[in-house]
PDB file with SEQRES, HELIX, SHEET and CRYST1 records, atoms N, CA, C and O in Angstrom:
SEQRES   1 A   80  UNK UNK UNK UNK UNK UNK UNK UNK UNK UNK UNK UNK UNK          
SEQRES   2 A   80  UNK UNK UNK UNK UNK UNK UNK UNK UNK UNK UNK UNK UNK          
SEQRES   3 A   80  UNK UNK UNK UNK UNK UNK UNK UNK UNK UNK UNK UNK UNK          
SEQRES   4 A   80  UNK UNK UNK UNK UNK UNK UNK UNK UNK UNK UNK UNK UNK          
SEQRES   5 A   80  UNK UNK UNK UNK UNK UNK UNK UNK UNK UNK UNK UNK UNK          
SEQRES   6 A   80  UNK UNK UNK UNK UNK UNK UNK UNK UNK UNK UNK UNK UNK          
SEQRES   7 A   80  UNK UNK                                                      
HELIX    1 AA1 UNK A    2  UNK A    5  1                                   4    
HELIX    2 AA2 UNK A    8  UNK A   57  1                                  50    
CRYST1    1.000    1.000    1.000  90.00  90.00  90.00 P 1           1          
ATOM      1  N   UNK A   1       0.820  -1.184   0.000  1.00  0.00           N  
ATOM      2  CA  UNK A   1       0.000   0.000   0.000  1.00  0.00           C  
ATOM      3  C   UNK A   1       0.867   1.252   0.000  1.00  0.00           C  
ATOM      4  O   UNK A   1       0.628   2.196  -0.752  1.00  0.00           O  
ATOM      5  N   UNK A   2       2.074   1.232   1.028  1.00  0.00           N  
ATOM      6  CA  UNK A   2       2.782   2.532   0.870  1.00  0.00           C  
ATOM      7  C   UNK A   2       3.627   2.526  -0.157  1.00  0.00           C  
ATOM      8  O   UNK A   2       4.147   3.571  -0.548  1.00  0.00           O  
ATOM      9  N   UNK A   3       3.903   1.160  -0.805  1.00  0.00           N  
ATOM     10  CA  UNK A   3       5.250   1.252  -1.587  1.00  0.00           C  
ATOM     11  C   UNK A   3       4.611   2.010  -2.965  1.00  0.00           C  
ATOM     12  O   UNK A   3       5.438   2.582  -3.676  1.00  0.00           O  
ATOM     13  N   UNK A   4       3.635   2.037  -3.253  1.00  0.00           N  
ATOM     14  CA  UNK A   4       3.586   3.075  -4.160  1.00  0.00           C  
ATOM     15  C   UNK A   4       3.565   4.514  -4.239  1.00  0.00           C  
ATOM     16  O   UNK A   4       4.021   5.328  -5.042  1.00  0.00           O  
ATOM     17  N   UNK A   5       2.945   4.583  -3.238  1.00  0.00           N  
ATOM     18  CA  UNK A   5       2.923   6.534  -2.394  1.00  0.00           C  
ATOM     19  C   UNK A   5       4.603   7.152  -2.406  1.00  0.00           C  
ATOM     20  O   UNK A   5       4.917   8.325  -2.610  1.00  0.00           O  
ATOM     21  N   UNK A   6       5.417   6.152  -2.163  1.00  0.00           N  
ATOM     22  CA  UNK A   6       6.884   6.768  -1.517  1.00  0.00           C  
ATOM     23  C   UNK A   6       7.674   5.821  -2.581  1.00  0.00           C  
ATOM     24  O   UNK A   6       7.689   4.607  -2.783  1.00  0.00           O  
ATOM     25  N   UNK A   7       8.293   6.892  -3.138  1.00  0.00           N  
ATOM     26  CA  UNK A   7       9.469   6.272  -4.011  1.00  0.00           C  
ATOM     27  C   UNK A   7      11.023   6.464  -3.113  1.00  0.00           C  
ATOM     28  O   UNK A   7      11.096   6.127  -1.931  1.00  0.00           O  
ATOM     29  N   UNK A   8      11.875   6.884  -3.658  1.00  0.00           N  
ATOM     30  CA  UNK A   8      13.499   6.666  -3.258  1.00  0.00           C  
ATOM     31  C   UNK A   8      13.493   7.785  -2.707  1.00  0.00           C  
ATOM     32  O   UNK A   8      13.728   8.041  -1.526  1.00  0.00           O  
ATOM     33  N   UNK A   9      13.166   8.630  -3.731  1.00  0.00           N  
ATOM     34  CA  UNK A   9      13.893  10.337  -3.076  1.00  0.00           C  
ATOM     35  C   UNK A   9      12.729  10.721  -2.069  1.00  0.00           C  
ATOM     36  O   UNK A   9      13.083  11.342  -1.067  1.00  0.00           O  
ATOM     37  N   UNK A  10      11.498  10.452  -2.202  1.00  0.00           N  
ATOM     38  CA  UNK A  10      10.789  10.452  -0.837  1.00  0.00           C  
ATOM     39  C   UNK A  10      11.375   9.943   0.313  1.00  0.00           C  
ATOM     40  O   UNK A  10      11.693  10.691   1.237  1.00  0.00           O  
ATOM     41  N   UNK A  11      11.512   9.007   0.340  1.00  0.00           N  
ATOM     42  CA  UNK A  11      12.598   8.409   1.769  1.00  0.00           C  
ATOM     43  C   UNK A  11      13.668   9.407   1.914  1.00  0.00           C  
ATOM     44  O   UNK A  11      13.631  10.199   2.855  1.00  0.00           O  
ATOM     45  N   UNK A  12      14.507   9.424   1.151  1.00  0.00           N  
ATOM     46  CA  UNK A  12      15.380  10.598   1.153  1.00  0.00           C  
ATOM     47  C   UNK A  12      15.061  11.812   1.662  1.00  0.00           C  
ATOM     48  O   UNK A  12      15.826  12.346   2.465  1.00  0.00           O  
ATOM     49  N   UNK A  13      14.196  12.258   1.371  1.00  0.00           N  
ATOM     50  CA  UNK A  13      14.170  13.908   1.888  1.00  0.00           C  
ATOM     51  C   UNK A  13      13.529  13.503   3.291  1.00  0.00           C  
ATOM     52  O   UNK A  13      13.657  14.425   4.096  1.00  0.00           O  
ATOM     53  N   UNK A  14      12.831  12.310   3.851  1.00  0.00           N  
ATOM     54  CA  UNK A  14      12.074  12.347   5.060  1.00  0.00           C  
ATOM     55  C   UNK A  14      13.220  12.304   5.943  1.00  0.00           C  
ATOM     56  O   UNK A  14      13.235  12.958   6.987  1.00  0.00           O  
ATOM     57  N   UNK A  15      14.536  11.293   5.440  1.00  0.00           N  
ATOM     58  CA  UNK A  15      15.395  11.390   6.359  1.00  0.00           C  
ATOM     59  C   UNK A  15      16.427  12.084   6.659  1.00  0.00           C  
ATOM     60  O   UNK A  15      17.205  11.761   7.556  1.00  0.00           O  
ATOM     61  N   UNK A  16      16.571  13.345   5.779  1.00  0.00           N  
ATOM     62  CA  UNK A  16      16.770  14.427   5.839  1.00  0.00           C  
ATOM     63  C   UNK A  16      16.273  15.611   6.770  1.00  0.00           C  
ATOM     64  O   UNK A  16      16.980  16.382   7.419  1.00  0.00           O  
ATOM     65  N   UNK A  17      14.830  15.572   6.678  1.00  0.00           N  
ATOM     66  CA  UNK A  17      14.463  16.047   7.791  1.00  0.00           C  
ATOM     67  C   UNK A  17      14.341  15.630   8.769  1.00  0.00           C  
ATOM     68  O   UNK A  17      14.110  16.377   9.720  1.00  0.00           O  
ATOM     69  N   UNK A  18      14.457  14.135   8.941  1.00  0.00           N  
ATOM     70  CA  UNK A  18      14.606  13.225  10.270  1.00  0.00           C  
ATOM     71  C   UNK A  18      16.073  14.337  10.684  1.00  0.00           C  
ATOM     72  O   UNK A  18      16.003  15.381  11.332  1.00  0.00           O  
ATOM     73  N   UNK A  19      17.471  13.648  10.012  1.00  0.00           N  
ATOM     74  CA  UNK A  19      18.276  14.473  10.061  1.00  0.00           C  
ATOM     75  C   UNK A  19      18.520  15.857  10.730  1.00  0.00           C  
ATOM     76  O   UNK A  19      19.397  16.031  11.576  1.00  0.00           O  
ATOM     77  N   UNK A  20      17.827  16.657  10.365  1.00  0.00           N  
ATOM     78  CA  UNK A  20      17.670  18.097  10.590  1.00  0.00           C  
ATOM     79  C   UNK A  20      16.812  18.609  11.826  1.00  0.00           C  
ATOM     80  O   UNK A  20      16.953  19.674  12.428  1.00  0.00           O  
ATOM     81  N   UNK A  21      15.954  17.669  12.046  1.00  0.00           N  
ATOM     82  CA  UNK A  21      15.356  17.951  13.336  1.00  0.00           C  
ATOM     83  C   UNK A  21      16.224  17.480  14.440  1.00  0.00           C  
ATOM     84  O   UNK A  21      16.727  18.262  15.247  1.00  0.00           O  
ATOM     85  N   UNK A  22      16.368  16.411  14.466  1.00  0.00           N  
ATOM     86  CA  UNK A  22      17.223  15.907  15.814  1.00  0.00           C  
ATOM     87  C   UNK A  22      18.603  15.993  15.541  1.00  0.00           C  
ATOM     88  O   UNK A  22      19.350  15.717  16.480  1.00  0.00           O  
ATOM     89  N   UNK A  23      19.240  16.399  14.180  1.00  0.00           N  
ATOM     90  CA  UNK A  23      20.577  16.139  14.335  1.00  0.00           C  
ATOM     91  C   UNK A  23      21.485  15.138  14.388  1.00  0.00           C  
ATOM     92  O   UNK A  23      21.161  14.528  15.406  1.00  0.00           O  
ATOM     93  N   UNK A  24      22.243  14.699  14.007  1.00  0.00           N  
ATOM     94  CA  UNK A  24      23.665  13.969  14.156  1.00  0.00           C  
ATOM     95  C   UNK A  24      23.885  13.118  15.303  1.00  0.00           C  
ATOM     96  O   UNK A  24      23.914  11.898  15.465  1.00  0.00           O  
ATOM     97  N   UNK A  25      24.080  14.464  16.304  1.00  0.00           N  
ATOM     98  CA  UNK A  25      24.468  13.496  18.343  1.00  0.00           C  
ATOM     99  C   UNK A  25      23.372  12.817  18.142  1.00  0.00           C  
ATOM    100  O   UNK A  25      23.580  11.609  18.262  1.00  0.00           O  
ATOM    101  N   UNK A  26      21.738  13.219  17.755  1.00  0.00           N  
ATOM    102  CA  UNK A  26      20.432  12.767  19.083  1.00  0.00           C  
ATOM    103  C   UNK A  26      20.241  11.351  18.137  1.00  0.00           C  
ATOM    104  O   UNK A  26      19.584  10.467  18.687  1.00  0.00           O  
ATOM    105  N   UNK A  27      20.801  11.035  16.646  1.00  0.00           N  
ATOM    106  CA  UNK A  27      20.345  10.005  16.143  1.00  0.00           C  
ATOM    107  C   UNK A  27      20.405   8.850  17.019  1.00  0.00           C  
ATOM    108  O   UNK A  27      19.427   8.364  17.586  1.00  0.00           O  
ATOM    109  N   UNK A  28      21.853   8.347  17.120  1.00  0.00           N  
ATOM    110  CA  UNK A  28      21.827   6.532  17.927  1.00  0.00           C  
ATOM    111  C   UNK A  28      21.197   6.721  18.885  1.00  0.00           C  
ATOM    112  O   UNK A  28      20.614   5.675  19.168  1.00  0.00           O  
ATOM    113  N   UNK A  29      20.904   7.741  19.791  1.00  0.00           N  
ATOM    114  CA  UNK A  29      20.524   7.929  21.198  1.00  0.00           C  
ATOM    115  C   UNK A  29      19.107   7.327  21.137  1.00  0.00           C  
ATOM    116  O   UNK A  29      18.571   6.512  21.889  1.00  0.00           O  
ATOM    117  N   UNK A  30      18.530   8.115  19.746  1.00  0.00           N  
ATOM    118  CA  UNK A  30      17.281   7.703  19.545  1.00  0.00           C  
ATOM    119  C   UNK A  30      16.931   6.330  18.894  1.00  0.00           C  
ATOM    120  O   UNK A  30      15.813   5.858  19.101  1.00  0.00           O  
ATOM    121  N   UNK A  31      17.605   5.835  18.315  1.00  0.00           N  
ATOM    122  CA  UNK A  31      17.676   4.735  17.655  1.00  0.00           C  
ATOM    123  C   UNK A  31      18.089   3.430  18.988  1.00  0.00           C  
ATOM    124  O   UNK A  31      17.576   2.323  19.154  1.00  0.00           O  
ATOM    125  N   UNK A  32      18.844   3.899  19.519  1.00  0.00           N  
ATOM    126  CA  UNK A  32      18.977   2.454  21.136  1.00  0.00           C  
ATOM    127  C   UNK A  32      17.577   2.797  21.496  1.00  0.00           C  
ATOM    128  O   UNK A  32      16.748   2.034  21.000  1.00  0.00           O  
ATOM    129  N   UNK A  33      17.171   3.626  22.134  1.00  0.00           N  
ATOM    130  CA  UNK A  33      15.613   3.713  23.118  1.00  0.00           C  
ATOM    131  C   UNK A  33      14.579   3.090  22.276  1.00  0.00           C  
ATOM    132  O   UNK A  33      13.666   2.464  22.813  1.00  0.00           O  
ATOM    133  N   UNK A  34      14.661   3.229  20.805  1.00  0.00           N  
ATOM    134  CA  UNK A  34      13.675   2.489  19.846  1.00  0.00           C  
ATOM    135  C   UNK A  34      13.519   1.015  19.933  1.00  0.00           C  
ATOM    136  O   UNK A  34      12.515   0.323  20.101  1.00  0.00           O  
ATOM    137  N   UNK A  35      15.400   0.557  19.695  1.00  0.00           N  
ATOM    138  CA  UNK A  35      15.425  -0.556  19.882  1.00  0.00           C  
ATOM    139  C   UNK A  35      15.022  -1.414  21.073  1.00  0.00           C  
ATOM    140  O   UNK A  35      14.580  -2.561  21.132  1.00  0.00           O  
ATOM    141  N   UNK A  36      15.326  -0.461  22.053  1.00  0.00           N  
ATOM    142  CA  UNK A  36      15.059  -0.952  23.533  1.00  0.00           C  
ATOM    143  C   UNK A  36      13.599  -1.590  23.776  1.00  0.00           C  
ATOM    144  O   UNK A  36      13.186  -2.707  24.089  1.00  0.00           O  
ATOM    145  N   UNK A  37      12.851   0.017  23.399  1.00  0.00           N  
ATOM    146  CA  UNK A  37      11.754  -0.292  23.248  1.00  0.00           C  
ATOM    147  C   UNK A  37      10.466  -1.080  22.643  1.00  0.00           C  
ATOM    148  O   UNK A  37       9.248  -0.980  22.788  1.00  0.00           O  
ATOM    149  N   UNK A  38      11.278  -1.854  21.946  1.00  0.00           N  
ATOM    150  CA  UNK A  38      10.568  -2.509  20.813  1.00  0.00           C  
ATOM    151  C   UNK A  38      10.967  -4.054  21.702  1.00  0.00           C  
ATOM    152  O   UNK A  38      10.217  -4.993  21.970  1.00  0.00           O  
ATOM    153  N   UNK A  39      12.077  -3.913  21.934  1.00  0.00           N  
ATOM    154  CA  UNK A  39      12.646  -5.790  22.778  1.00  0.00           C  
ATOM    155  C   UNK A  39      11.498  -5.777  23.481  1.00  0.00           C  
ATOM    156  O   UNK A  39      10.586  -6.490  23.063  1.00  0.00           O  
ATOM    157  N   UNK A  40      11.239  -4.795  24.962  1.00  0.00           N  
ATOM    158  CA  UNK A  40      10.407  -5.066  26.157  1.00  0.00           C  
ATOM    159  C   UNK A  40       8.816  -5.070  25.586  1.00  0.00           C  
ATOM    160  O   UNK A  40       7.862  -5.462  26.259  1.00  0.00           O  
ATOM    161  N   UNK A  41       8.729  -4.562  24.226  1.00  0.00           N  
ATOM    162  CA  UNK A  41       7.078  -4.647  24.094  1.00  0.00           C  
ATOM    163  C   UNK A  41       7.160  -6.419  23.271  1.00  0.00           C  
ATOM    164  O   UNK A  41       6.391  -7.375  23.370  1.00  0.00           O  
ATOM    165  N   UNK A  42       8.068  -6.291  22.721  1.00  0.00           N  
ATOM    166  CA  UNK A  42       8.308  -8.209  22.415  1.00  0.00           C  
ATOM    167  C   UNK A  42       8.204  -9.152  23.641  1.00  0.00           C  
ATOM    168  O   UNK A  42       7.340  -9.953  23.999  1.00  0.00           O  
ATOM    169  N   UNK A  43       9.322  -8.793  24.120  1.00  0.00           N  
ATOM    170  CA  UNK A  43       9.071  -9.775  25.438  1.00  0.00           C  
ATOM    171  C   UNK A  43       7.808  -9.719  25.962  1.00  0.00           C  
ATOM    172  O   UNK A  43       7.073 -10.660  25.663  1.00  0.00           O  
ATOM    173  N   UNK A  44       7.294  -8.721  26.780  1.00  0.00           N  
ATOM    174  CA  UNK A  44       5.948  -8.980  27.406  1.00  0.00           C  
ATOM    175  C   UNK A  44       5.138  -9.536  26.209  1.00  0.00           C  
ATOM    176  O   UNK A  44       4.589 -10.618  26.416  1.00  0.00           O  
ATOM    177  N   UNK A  45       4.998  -9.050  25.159  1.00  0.00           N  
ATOM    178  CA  UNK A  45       3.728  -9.865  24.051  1.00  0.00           C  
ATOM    179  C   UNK A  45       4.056 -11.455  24.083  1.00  0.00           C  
ATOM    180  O   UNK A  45       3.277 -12.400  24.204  1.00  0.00           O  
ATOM    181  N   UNK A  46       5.383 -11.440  23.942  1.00  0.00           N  
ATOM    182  CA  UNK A  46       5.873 -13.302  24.145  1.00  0.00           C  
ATOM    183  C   UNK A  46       4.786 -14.233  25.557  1.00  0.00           C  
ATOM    184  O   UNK A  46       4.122 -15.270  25.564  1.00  0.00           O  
ATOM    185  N   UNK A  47       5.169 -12.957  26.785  1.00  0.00           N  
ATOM    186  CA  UNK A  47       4.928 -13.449  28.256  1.00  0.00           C  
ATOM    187  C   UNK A  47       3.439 -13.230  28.393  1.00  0.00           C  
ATOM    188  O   UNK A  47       2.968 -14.160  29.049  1.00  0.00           O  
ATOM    189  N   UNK A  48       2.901 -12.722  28.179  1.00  0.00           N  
ATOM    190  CA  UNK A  48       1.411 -12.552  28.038  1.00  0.00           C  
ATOM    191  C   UNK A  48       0.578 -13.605  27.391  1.00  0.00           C  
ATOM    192  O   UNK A  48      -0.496 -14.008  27.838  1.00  0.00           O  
ATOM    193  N   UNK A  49       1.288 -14.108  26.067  1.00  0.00           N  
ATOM    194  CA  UNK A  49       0.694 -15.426  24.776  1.00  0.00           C  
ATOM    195  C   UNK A  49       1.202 -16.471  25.618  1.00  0.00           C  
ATOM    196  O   UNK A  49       0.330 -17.330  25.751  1.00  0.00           O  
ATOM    197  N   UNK A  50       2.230 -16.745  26.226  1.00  0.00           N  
ATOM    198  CA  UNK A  50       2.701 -17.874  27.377  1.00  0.00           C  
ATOM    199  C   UNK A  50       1.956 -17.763  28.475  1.00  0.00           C  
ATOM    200  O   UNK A  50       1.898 -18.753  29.205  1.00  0.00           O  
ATOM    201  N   UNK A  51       1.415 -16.871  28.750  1.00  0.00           N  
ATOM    202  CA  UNK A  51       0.280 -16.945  30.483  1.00  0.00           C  
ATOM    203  C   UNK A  51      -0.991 -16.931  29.720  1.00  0.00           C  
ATOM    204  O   UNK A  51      -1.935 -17.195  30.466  1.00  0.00           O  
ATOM    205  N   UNK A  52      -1.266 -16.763  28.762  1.00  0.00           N  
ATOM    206  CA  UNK A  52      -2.541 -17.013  27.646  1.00  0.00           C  
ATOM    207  C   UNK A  52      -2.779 -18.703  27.644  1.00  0.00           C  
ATOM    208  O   UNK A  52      -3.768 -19.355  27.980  1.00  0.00           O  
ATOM    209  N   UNK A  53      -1.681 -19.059  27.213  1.00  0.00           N  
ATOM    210  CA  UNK A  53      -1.457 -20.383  26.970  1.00  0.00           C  
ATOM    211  C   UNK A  53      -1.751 -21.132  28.411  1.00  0.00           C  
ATOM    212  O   UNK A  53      -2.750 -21.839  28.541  1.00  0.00           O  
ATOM    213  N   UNK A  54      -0.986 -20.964  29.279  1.00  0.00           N  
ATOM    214  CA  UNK A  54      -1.263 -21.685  30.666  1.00  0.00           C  
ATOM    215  C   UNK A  54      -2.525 -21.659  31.337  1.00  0.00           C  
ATOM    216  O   UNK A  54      -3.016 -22.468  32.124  1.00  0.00           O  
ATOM    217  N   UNK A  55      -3.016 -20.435  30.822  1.00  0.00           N  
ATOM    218  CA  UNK A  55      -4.382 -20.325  31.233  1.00  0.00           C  
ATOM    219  C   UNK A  55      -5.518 -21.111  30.804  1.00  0.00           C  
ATOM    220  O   UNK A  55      -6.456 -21.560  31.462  1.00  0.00           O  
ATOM    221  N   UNK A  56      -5.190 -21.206  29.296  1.00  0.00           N  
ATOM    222  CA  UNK A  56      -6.187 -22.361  28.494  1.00  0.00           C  
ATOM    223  C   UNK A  56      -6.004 -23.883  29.087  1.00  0.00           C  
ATOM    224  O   UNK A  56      -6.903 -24.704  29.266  1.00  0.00           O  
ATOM    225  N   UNK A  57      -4.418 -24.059  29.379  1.00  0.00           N  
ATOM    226  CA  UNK A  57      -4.215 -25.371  29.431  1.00  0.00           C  
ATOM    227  C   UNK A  57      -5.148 -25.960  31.258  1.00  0.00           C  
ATOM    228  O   UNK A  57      -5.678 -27.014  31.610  1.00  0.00           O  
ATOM    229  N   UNK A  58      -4.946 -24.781  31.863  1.00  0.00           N  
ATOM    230  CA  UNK A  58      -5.576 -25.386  33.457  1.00  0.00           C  
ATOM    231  C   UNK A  58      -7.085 -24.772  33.300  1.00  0.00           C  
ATOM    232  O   UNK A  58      -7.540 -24.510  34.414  1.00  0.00           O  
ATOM    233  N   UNK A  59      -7.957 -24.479  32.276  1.00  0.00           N  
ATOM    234  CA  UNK A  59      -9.034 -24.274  32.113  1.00  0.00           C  
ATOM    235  C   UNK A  59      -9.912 -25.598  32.121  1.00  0.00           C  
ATOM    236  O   UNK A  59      -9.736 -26.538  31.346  1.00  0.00           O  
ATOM    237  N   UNK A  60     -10.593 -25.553  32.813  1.00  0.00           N  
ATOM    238  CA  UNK A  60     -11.299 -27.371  33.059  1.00  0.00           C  
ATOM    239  C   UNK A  60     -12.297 -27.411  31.795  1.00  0.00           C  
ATOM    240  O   UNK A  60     -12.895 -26.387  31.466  1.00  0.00           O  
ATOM    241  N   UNK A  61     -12.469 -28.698  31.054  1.00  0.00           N  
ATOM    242  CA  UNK A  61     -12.841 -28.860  29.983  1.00  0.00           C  
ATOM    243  C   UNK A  61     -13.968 -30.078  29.940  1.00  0.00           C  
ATOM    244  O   UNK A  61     -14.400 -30.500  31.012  1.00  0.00           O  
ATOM    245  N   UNK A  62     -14.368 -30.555  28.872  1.00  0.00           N  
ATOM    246  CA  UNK A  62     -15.259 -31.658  28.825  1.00  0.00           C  
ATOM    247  C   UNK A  62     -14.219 -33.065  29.192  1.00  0.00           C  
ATOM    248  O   UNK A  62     -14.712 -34.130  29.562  1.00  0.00           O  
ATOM    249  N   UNK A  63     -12.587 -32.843  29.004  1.00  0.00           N  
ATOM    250  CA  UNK A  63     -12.288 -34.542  29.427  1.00  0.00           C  
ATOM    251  C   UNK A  63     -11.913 -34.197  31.120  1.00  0.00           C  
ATOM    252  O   UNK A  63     -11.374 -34.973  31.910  1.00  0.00           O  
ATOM    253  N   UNK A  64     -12.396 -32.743  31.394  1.00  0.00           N  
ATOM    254  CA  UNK A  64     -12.073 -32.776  33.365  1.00  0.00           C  
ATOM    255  C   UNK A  64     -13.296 -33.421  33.955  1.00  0.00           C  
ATOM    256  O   UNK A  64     -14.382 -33.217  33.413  1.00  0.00           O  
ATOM    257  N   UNK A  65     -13.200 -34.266  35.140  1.00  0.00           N  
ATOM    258  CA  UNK A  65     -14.102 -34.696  35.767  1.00  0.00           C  
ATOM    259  C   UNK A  65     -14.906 -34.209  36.223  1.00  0.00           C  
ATOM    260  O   UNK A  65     -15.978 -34.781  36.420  1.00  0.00           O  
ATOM    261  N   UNK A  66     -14.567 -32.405  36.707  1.00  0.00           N  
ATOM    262  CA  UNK A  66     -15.223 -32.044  37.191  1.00  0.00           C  
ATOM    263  C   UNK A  66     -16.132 -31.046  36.539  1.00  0.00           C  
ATOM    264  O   UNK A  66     -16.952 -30.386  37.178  1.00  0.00           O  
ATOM    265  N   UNK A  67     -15.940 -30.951  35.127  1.00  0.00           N  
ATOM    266  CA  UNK A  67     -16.498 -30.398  34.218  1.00  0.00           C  
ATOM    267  C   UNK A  67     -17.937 -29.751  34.303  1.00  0.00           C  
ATOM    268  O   UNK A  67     -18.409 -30.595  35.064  1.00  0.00           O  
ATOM    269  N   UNK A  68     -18.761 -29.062  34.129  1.00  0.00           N  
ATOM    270  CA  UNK A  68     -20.600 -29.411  34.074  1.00  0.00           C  
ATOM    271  C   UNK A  68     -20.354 -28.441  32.789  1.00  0.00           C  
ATOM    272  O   UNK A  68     -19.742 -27.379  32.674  1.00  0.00           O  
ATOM    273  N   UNK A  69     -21.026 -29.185  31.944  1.00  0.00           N  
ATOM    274  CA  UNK A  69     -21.535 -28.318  30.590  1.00  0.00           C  
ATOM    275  C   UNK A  69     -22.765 -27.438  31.287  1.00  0.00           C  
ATOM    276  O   UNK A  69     -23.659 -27.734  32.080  1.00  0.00           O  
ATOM    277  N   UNK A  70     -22.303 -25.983  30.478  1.00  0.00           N  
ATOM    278  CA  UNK A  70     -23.314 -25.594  30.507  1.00  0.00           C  
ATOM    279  C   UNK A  70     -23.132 -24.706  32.154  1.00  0.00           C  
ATOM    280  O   UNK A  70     -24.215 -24.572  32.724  1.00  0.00           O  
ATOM    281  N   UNK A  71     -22.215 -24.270  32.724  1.00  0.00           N  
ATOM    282  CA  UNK A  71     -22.069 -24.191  34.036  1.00  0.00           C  
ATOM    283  C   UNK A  71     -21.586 -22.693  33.721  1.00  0.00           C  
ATOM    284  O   UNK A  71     -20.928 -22.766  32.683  1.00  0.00           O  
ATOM    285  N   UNK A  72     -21.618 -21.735  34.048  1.00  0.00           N  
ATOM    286  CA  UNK A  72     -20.996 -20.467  34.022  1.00  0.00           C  
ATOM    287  C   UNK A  72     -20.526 -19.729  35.283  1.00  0.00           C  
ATOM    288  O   UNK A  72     -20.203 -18.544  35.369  1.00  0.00           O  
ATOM    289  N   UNK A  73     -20.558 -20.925  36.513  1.00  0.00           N  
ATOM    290  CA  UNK A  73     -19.938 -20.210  38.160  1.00  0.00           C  
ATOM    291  C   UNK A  73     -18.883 -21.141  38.007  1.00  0.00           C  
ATOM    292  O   UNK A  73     -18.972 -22.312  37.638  1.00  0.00           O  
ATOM    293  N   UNK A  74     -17.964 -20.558  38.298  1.00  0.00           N  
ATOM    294  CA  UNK A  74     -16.990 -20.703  38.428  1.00  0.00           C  
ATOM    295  C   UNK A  74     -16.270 -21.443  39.648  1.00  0.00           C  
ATOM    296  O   UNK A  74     -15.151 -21.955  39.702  1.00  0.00           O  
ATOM    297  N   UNK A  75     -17.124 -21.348  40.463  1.00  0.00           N  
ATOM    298  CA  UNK A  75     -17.287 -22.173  41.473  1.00  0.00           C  
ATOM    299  C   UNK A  75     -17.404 -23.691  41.541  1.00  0.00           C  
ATOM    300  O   UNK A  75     -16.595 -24.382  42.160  1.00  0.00           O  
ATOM    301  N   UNK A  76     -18.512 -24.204  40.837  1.00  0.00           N  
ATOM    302  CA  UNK A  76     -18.745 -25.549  40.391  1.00  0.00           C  
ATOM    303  C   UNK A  76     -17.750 -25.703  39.693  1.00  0.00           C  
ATOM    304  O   UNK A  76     -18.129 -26.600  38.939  1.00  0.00           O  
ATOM    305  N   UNK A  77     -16.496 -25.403  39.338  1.00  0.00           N  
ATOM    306  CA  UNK A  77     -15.390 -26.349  38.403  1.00  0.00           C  
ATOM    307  C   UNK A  77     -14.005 -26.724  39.582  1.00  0.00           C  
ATOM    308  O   UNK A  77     -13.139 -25.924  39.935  1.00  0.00           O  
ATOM    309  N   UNK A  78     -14.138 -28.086  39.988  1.00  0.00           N  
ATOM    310  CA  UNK A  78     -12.987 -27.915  41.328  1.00  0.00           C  
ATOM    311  C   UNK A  78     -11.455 -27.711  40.685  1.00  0.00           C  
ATOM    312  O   UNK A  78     -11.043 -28.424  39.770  1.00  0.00           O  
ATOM    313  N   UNK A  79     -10.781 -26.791  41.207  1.00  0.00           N  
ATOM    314  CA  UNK A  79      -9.318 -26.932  41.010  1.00  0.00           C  
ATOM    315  C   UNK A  79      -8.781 -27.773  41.146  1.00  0.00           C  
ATOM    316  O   UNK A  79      -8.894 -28.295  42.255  1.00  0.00           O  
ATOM    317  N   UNK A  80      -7.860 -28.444  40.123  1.00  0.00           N  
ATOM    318  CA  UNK A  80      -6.790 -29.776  40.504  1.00  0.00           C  
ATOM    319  C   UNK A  80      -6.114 -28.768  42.280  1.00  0.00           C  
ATOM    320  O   UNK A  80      -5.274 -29.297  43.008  1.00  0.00           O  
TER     321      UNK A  80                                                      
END                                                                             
């Protein structure tokens, strides 16, 4: 969708003014905190789909004994 809107020298002049606004020093500075920031929103999305997962797996089901179809208290399902 964008690759037609933005050709070469479009990129070019954006990072030019990337350039020109922050300058030279503030680039890597800004570029580590990006990176940084992008690991810890990975990790938690990883740790969240893994406690997603554990959650389904100890969710009592039709092969749990203590199952009741049709039950919506939460109560009636005994914890292992």
């Amino acid at each position: 969708m964008l690759g037609n809107a933005f050709s070469g020298w479009h990129l070019i002049a954006i990072l030019v003014v990337i350039l020109l606004l922050f300058g030279a020093t503030r680039l890597p500075a800004l570029s580590k905190s990006l990176g940084q920031s992008m690991r810890i929103f990975k990790n938690e999305t990883r740790a969240m789909k893994e406690e997603n997962a554990a959650d389904k797996a100890d969710a009592p089901g039709p092969a749990d004994p203590g199952y009741q179809a049709g039950s919506t208290n939460p109560s009636e399902h005994p914890k292992p």
